[in-house]
N, C-alpha and C positions, 0 to 999 in steps of 0.2 A: 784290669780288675776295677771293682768299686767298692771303695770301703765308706760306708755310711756309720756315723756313731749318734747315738741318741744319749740324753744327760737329761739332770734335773737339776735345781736351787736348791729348794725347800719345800717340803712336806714329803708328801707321796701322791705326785699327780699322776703317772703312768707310765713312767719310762722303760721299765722293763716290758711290760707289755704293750708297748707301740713299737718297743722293737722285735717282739716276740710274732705278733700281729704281722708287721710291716714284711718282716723273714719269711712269713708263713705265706705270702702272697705275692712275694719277689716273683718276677719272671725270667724264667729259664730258656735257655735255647740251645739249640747245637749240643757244643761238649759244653757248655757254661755250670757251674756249679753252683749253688751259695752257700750260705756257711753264719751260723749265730753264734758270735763271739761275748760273753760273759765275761767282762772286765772291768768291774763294779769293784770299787777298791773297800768299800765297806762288807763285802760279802754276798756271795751269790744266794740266789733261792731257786734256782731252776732244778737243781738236784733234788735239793730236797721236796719241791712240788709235786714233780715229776717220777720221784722212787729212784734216781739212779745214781749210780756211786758218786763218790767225786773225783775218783782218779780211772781212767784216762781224761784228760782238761787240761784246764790252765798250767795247773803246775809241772804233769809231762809235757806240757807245748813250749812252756817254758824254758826248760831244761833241752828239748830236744833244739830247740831253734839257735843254741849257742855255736851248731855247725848249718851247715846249707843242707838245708831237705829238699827232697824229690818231690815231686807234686802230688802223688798219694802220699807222701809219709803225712800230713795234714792231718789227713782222716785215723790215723792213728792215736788221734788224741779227742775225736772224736765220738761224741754216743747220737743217741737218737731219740729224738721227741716223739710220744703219741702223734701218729698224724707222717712220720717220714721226715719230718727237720734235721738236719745235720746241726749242734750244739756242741760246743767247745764251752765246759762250765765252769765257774771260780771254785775257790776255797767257800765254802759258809763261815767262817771264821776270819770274819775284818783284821786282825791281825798278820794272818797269813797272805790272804789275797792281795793286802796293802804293800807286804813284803816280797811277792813276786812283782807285782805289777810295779815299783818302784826299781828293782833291779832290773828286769828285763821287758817293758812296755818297747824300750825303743825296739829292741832284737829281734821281737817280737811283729810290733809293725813292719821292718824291712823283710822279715820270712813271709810272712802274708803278702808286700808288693812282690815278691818275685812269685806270685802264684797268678800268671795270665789269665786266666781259666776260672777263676774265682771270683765271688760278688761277696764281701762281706760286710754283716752286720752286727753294730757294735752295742750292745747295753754298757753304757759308762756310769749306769746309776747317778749319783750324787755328785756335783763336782764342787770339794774344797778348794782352800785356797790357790793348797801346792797339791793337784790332783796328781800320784804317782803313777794316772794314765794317760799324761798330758802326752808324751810324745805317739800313743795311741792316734790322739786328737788333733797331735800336729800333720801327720801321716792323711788323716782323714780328707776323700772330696767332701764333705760335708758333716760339720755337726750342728745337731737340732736340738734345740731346749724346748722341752715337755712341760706345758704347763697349764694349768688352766686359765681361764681370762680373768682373770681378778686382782684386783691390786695386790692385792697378800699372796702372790706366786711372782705374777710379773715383776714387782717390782726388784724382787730379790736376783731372779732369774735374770734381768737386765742389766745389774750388777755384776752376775758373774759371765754373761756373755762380753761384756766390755772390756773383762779383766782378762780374756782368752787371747794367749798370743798365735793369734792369725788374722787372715785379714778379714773384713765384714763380709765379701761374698762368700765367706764360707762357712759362714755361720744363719742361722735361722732360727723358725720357730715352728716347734706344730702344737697345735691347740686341742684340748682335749672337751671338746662342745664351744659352742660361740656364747655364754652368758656367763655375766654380764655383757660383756664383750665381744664384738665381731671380732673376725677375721681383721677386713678393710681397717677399721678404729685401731686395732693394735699394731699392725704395719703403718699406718701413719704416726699412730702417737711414741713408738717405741726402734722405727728407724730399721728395721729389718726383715727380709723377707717370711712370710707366712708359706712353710712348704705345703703344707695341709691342716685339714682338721678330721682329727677321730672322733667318732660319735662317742658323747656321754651314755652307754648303752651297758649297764650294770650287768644284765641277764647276758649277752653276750662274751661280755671277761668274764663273767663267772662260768660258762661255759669252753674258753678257750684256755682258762689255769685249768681247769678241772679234765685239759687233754681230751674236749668233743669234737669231734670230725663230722663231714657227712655234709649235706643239702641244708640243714636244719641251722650250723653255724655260718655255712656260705652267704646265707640270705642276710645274717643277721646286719645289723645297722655298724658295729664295727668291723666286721667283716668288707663290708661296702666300702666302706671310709677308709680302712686299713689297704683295701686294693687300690683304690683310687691314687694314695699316695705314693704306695711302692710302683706303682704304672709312670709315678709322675717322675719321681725320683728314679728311675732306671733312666729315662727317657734324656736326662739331664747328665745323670752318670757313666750311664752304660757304655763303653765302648761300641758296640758295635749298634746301638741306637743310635751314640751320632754319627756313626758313619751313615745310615739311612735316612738321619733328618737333613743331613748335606745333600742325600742322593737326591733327596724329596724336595727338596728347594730347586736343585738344578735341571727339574721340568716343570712344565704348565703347569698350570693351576689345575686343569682342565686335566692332566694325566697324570695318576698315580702312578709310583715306581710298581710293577708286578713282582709276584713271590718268590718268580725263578730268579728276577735281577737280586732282591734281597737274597736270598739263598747264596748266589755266586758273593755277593757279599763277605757273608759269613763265612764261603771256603776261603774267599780272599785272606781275610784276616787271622784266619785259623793256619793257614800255609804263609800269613806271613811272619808268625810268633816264634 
């Protein structure tokens, strides 16, 4: 599997919606599944955005992952986004959500690795000092700090990325527009890699909270930016991407691997789980 978690410092730069985005543009394959996990210890808003309850989520996954689940039982605590997303939502009530995810974040993350089959994505919202979704994040190939390029985000955000106990390759940034600041500029002055950047495209998040599908958001500039990334990030993650980026290294230049070998791929690793 791949568990991706996105975070923030300070303010409200985007991180529920980059990973809301980033989910919604994951690639799927074979039996592959993915899955948007709402473990924001200040309180979720997908429920209430969205119209839908708050239980089945966090707090049945929580409760149920105290024994070993099946690989559907998952989806049991499962709802579903305009648009076909599979979501897994918090408490709206920072109290609550603070109080499972400090009890059961670790339990929680080992139910998720024992799901082969699964890609997930993690909104970690805000991260305090002592975030009670760290073992969430310890669990993670990847967490990404959401910020925009400006001293008054970065520098807080570089704070708390420093303070993360894991190691630097497994930490990054995605940038929400490059001003003041590039890409390039912040990976030099700030020491970490830059996984993407999502377009500053108001009309488009106001379009993807408000649950629009269709051609009309595909097009849109974070639509664009939002696939770009999650293409980038599977490709790095993905289990069975790298098995294809090894295939694809181990011929010519001159000779792509073909779709039947990738395909035998996929049976491979699917008969070898």
């Amino acid at each position: 599997m791949a568990l991706i978690c996105f975070a923030s410092a300070k303010g409200s730069p985007g991180s529920t919606l980059t990973a809301l985005a980033v989910a919604a543009a994951w690639p799927t394959s074979g039996d592959r599944r993915k899955l948007l996990l709402e473990a924001d210890a200040s309180g979720g808003t997908l429920a209430l955005r969205y119209g839908l309850g708050l239980e089945p989520g966090l707090v049945t996954f929580a409760v149920a992952a105290q024994r070993h689940l099946d690989p559907d039982a998952v989806w049991n605590h499962g709802q579903t986004l305009p648009g076909g997303l599979p979501v897994i939502v918090a408490p709206d009530n920072p109290d609550r959500a603070a109080s499972v995810l400090t009890r059961s974040a670790g339990t929680i993350a080992n139910r998720l690795a024992e799901q082969s089959d699964l890609d997930v994505i993690v909104d970690l919202g805000r991260l305090g000092t002592e975030a009670p979704s760290m073992d969430i994040l310890r669990a993670a190939d990847v967490t990404l700090m959401v910020a925009r390029p400006t001293v008054e985000q970065l520098q807080p955000a570089t704070h708390r990325l420093r303070s993360l106990p894991v190691p630097d390759d497994r930490l990054g940034w995605v940038l929400i527009g490059q001003a003041p600041h590039s890409a390039a500029e912040v990976r030099e002055a700030l020491g970490y890699d830059v996984a993407g950047v999502i377009a500053d495209d108001p009309r488009g998040a106001a379009a993807l909270e408000g649950g629009a599908a269709g051609s009309r958001l595909r097009r849109s500039a974070l639509a664009r930016s939002a696939t770009a990334l999650a293409e980038t990030l599977a490709k790095r993650h993905h289990p069975l991407a790298q098995q294809m980026a090894e295939a694809e290294a181990a011929v010519d230049d001159d000779k792509r691997i073909s779709r039947a070998t990738f395909e035998m791929l996929m049976n491979g690793a699917s008969d070898g789980r």
